[in-house]
N, C-alpha and C positions, 0 to 999 in steps of 0.2 A: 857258567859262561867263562870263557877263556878270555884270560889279559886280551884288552883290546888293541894293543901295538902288537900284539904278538900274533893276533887276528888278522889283522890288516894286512901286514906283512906277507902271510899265508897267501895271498890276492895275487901278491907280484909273481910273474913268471923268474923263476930262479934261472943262473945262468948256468952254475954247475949242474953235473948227475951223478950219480953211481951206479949208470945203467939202467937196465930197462926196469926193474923193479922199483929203481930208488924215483924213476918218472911218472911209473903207475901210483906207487905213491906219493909224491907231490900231488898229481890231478887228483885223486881221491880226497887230499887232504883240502884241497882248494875248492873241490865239488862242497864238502861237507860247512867247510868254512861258509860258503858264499848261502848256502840252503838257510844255514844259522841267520847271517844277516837278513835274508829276503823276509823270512818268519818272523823276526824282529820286529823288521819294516812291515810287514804286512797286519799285524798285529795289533802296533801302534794304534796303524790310522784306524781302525777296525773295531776295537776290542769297547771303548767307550757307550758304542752303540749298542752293544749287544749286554753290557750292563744288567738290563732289564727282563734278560733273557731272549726271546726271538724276536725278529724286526717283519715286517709287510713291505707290501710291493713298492710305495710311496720311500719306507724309506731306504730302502733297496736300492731304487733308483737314486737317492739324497745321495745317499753313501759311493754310488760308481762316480757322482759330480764330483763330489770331495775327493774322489781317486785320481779326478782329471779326466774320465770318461763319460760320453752318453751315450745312452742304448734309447732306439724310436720305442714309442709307447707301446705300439703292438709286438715288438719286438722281445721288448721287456717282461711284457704282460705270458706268454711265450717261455719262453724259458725259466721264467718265475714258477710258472705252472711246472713245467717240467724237472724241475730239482726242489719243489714244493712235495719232499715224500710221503708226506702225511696230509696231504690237500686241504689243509685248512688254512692256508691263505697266511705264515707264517715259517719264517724260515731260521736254520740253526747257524751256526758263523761257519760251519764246515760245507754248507751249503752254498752259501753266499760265495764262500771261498770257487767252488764250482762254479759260478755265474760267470765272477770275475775273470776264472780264465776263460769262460766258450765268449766274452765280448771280447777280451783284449788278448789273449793268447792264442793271435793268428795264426793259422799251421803257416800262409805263404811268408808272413814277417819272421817266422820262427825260422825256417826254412834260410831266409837271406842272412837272417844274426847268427845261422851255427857256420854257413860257410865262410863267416870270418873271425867265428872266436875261434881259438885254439884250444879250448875248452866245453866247447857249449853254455857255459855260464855267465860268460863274462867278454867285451871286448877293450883289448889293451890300447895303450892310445894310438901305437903305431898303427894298430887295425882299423881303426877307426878312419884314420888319418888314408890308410887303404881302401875300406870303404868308399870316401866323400871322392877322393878321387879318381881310381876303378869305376864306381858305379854311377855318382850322381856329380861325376865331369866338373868337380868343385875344387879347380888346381892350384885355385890362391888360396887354399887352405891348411896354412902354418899352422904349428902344434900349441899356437895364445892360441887359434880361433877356436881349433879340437876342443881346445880346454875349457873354452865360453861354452862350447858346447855339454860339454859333461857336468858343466856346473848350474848351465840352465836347467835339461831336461835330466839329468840322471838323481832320481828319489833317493835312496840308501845311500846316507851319508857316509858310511865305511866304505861305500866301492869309489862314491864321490873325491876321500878324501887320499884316493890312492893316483886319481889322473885315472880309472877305468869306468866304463859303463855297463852296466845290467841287461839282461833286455827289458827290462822293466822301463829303464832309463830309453834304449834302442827304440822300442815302439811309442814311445811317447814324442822323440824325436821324428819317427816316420810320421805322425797323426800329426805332427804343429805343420804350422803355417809356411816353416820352412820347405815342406818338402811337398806343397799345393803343384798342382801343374803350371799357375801361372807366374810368370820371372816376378821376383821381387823386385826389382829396377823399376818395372814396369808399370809398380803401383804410385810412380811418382813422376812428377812432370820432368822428362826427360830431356825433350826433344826441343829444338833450337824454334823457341818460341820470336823471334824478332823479325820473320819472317811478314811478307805483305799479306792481307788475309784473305788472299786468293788462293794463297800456298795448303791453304788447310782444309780438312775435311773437316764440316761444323755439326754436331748434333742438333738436327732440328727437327721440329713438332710441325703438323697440320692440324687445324683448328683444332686449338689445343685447351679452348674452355669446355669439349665436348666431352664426354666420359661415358658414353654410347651411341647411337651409331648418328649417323645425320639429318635426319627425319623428324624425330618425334623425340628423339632423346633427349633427358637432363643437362645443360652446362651448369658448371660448376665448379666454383675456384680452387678445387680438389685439381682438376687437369694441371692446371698451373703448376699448381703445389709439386705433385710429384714430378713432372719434368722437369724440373730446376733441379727437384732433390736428386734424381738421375742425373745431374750434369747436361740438361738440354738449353744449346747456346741461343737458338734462335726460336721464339713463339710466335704464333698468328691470335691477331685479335680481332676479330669480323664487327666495324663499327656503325650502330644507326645511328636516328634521332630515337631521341627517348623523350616518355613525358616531364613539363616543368623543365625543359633545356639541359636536362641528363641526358648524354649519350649512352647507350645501352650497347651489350655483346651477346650475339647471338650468331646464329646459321639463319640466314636472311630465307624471306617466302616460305620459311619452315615451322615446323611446332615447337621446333626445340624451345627449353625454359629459356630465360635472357637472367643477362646481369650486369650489374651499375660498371662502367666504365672505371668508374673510380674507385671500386672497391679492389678491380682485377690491379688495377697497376698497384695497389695498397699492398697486396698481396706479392704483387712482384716485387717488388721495393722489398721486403720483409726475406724472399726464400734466393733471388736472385743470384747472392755469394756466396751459397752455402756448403755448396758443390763442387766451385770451381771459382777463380779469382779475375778468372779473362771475359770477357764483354761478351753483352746478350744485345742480342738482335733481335729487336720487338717489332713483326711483319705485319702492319696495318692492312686489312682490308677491306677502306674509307669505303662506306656510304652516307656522310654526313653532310647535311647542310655547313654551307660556310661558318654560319653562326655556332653552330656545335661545333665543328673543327676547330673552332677559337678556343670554348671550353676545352678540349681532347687537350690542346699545346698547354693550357693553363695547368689541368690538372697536373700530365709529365713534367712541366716546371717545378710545378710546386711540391711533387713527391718527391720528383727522384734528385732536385737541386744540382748539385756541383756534378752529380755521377749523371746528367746527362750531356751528352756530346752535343753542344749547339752550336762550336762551331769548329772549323780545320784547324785541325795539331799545324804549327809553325814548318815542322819538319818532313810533313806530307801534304805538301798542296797541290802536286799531281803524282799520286803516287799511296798505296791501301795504305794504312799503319799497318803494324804489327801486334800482336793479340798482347803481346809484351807493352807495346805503348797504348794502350786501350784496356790497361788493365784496372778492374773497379767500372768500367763505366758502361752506361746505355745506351745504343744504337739504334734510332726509329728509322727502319722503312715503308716508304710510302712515294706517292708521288713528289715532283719539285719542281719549283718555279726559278727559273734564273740560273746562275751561278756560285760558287762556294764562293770566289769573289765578292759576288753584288749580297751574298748571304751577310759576309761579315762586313761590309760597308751601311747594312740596316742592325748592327746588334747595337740595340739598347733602345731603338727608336720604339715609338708607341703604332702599333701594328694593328692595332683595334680599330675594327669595321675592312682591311684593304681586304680585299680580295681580287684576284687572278685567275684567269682561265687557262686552258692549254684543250688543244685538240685530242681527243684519244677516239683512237679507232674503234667501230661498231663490230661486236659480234666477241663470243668466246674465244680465248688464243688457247683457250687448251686441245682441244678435240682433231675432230679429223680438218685442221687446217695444213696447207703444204706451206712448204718452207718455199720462199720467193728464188726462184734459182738465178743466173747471169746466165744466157745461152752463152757455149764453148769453157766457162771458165773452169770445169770442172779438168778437163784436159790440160788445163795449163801448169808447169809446174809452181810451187810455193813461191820460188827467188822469183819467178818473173810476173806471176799472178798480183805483187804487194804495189808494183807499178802497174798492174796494166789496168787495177783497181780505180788508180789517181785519177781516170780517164771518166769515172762515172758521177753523176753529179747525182742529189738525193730525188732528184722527178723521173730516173732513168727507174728506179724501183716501183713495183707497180703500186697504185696508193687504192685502196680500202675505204669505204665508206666513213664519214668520221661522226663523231657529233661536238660539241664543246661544252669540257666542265669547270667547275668553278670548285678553286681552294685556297683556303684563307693562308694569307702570306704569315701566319704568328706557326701554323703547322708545316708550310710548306718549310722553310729559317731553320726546322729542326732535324728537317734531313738532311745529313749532309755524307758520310760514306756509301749509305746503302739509299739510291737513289734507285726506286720499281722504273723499270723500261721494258716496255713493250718488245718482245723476240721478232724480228723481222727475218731475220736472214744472216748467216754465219760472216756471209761477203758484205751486209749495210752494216753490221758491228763492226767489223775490218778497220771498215771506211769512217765511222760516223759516232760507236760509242766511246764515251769517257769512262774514265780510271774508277769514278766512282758509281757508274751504272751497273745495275744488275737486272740480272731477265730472271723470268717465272716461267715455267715449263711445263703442263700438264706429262702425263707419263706417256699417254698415246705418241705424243706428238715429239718426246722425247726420244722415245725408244725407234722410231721409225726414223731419227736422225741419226742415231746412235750405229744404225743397222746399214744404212746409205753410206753416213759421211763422218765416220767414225774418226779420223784423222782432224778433219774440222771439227769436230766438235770437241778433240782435246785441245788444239790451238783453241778455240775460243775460251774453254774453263781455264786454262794457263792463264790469262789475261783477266777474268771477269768474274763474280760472284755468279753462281748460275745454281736455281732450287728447282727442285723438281717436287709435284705434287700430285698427290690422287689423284686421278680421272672421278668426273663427277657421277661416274656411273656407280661409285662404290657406298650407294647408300649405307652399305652393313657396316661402314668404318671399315671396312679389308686393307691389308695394304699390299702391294707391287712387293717384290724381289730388291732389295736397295741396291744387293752386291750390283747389276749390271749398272748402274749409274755411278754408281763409285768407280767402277773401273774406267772411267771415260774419263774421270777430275772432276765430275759436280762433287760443289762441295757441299750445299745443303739438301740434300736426300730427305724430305720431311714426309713423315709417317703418322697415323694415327697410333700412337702412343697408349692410346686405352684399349687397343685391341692384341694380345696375346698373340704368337703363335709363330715361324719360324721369321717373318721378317722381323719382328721386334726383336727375335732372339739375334741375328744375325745383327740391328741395331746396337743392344745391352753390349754383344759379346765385342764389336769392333772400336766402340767406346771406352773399354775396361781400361784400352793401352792410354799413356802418354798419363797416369795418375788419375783418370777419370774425368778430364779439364774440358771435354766439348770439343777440341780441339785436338786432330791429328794431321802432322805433317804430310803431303802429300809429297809418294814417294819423287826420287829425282826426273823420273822418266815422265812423270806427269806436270813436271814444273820447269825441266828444258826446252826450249821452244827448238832447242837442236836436235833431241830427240824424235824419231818416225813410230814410235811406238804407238799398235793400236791391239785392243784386247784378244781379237784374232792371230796377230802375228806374233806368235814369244820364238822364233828361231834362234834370236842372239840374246837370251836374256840369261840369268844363271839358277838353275834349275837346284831345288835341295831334294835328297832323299830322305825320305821319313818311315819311318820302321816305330810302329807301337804296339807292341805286346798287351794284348788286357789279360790282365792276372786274376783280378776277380772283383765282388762288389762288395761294398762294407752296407749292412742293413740297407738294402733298398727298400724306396716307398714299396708300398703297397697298389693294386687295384683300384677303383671306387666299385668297382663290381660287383656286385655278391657272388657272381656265379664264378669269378676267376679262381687257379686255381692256382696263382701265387709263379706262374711261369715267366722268364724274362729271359730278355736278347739284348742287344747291345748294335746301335748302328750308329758307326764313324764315316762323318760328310763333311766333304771337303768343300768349299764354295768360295769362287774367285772369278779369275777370266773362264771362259769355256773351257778352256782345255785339261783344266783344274779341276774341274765339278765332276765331284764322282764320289759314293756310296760304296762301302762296304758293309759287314755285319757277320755276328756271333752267329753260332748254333744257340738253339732254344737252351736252356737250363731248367729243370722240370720243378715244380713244389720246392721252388729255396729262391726267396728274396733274403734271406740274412747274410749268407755267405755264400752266393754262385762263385763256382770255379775256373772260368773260362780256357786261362793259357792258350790263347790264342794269337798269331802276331800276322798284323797287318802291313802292307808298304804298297808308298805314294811316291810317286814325283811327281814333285809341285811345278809347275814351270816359272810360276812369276809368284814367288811367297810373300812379297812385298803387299798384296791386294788380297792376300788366302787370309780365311775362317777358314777354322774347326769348330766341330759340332760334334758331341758327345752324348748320342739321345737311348736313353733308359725306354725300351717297351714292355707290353706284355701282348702276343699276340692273340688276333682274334678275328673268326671266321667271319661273320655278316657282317659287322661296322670297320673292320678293321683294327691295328695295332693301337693300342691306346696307349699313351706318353707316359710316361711315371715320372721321369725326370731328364735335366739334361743341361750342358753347361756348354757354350761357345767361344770362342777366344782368339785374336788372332794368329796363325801359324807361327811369326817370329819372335811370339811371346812366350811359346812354351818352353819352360826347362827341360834339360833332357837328366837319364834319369830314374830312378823309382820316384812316381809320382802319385796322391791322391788328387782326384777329380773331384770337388764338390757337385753337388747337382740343384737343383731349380725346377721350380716348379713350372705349370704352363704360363702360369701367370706371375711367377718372376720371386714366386717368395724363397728363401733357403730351405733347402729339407736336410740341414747339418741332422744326425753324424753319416747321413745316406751319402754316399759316394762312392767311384770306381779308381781302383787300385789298377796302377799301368806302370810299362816301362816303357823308356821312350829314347831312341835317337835316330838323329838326322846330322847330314851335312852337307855343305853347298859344294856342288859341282866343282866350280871354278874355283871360288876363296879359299875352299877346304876349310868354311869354317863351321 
């Protein structure tokens, strides 16, 4: 071995020459130099193991962990076989050495690390430094940050200790976390949380003790569990009478199993912060005798103590908090007797046995009910509509059959932001709701306002807490499209959560932003009452173009098939306002899930990216049942870096399939900002 200063040295590009020969020799010398150290390094970590002579598939696989790589089981299983020369299920170090490069010595990563070494061996820091900014649009990136970088991911300490990296080092840099599709900012709460909590789009769950479908299914404080662990702000707990004066949770008139009222808020109390630091919204929906309503306030007394909201912040007494001033704490929805006034004018008083009535109107509000119109007022404009309003008195709207129910004043005292109100009509909220009302909206009856009175009914979400919920016709737990409800300003879109497949993913993926908090800012155009913005018209909004190249996949899942025959495609889906929503997709790639090829490049304009998902969906096509999923990752458009990017992927039902993912390159820029 050669003096190691004298080695290292060899590494640096020299500034002198003596010509073309005295340069061929330098590169030769620096090729030979760098070979030395990689064999060093690679040797190292290596050589311990194979002590004993040959190693097996298990520890084959130990050994690429310990390298900082994983290869999928089948995957491994696979190429183990195929540099296994002698088939008996042990392999020699010169073999291994073979593995190691077909998983990490990508030709397309190999491919982007020659065209900026000047060598092929090696990249200097100013290349590097070329690199981050040429390709992965990383401009604040001074020659300390370069250097964090070479000292993180670059292995061989002699390339380490020059300020250069390997591709050794290079692809270990491409595979970390850094160079994932979604923005690293983006994994943390960003976004101007002190906002009213009208302002936000909130994660939320429909009967959410359910964990199959509505009928006949299990509840089970598993629902709960994982929705919080996901970051879901707002739960539904469906309450009866239960025996021995337990109130019980269930899907009422149904088979579903039931569960102790008091075990689910136990459980919430327990997972509720786990995820996110900003207020949960716990969505009652009371069937309880009064007498059991009293239990229900007792128990949330007595679990959730100081973290429950009993009564108005000093600083919002007409007017939402903000997720910033509500943060730690728990919010019951349900119905309410009185005022936030006459609420805190009874705190502390003994509450036991009052009970109160209120009228609520007969019949389901979710289904085919029409919204109560004003004859002419739809013609009028907004400035003159807000007076011509003042004219109507609450008997002018047509009244609905009622009946009268009774709820105990200890449960009524603990609602006090999210007060359930009854949807009448976009013009009787105008006139008639307060700051701390919110309405419930079946999806029917949602989306056919959405379609009518799309303008109204973003002026009403600016103003009001508004959820939208399955129609009850979805006994299988299905869920609706969420994007079109989002695009209006509701803020709680609530979904059956136990049910897989592109709504949830479009849930998972538009939640990832703002650090995972439950809470995303709704953009300006949805929270300006100055704004005419409606999901049909993007004329004057500012439009980005988007250009992604798919380069290729790293180990994609597999089939469940038997008969598959390991083919896969690639479909990029865009979903937003209408104008938005659009598909694309790869040519097939035949027998190769480990490393399909693609080189393929896509382009979008997004019209309103503010409201845009992306969908990154792994198939493998098929004639009778159709493409079946293998994998697939969602996210929304202003979170993606641009860039050489790895994709992670996900399964249908949301588990990781690490080291499975798609290898892209990516850029965009906005029309107007040019940014």
């Amino acid at each position: 071995m050669e003096n190691t200063n004298e080695s290292q040295e060899t590494l640096l590009p020299q500034r002198e020459s003596t010509g073309s020969v005295g340069i061929l020799s330098q590169h030769l010398l620096i090729q030979r130099s760098h070979e030395k150290f990689e064999a060093k390094w690679f040797l190292s970590k290596i050589q311990e193991e194979f002590r004993g002579g040959k190693i097996d598939l298990l520890k084959t696989q130990k050994l690429l962990e310990k390298l900082d790589f994983q290869c999928n089981e089948y995957h491994m299983k696979q190429i183990f076989k195929d540099n296994d020369r002698q088939g008996k299920g042990r392999i020699t170090i010169e073999e291994f050495r073979a593995i190691y490069r077909i998983i990490v010595h990508r030709e397309e990563m190999m491919e982007i690390f020659n065209t900026y070494s000047e060598n092929r061996k090696i990249l200097s820091e100013s290349s590097l430094v070329r690199f981050l900014m040429q390709e992965q649009y990383s401009f604040d990136r001074s020659r300390s940050l370069t250097s964090q970088l070479i000292q993180k991911y670059e292995p061989i300490e002699e390339v380490k200790k020059v300020q250069q990296m390997s591709f050794e080092g290079f692809v270990r840099y491409m595979c970390s976390p850094e160079c994932l599709l979604f923005k690293e900012e983006c994994k943390n709460v960003y976004q101007d949380m002190t906002r009213p909590l009208n302002d936000y789009f909130i994660s939320s769950s429909h009967n959410t003790y359910l964990i199959s479908d509505q009928l006949v299914g299990p509840s089970d404080l598993w629902g709960y569990v994982s929705a919080l662990v996901k970051g879901c702000r707002c739960l539904e707990i469906d309450c009866w009478d239960g025996a021995q004066n337990e109130p019980i949770v269930y899907h009422g008139y149904t088979l579903t199993s039931k569960l102790m009222f008091k075990t689910v808020i136990q459980a919430i109390k327990k997972y509720a912060f786990m995820a996110s630091d900003y207020p949960v919204v716990l969505s009652l929906e009371n069937h309880c005798s009064p007498s059991q309503q009293e239990i229900m306030a007792g128990i949330l007394q007595n679990t959730f103590g100081e973290a429950l909201l009993s009564d108005m912040l000093d600083e919002f007494q007409d007017t939402l908090p903000s997720p910033e001033a509500l943060k730690f704490k728990i919010l019951i929805k349900n119905k309410k007797i009185g005022t936030l006034l006459e609420t805190r004018e009874r705190k502390g008083s003994d509450k036991h046995g009052q009970v109160e009535e209120y009228e609520e109107e007969v019949g389901d509000q979710d289904e085919e009910e029409e919204e109560e119109d004003i004859p002419f007022l739809p013609r009028v404009s907004l400035e003159k509509e807000s007076d011509l309003l003042k004219t109507f008195t609450p008997s002018f709207f047509k009244k609905r059959k009622t009946r009268k129910v009774k709820i105990a004043l200890a449960l009524s005292d603990l609602v006090i932001y999210t007060k359930a109100e009854r949807f009448r009509s976009f013009q009787y909220s105008k006139l008639y709701q307060q700051f701390n009302e919110n309405n419930s909206l079946g999806e029917s009856q949602a989306r056919r306002l959405s379609k009518l009175k799309a303008q109204e009914f973003i002026f009403h979400t600016r103003k009001f807490l508004t959820r939208i919920y399955p129609k009850a016709m979805r006994a299988d737990s299905s869920n609706f499209n969420p994007q079109e409800f989002w695009n209006i300003g509701c803020q709680m879109v609530a979904l059956n959560f136990q049910t897989p497949g592109l709504p949830m993913d479009l849930q998972n993926g538009k939640f990832l932003d703002n650090g995972g908090s439950g809470y995303i800012l709704k953009p300006l155009f949805l929270r300006d009452h100055k704004t005419d913005f409606t999901p049909t018209s993007t004329t004057d909004r500012e439009p980005i173009t988007l250009s992604i190249r798919l380069i290729s996949g790293i180990q994609l899942p597999l089939s469940s098939s038997p008969t598959s025959k390991a083919d896969t495609l690639v479909m990029i889906e865009v979903y937003g306002v209408p104008s938005d929503h659009v598909k694309q997709q790869t040519r097939v790639i035949r027998k190769n899930t480990f490393s399909p090829r693609w080189n393929e490049t896509f382009t979008f304009v997004v019209h309103v990216p503010e409201l845009a998902l992306i969908r990154f969906v792994v198939e493998t096509p098929g004639l009778l049942a159709g493409n079946e999923l293998l994998g697939q990752y969602t996210l929304p458009v202003l979170c993606m870096n641009r860039g050489y990017r790895r994709i992670p992927l996900f399964s249908r039902t949301g588990e990781s399939l690490e080291p499975s993912s798609l290898f892209v390159y990516v850029w965009y820029i906005r029309e107007e900002s040019g940014t």
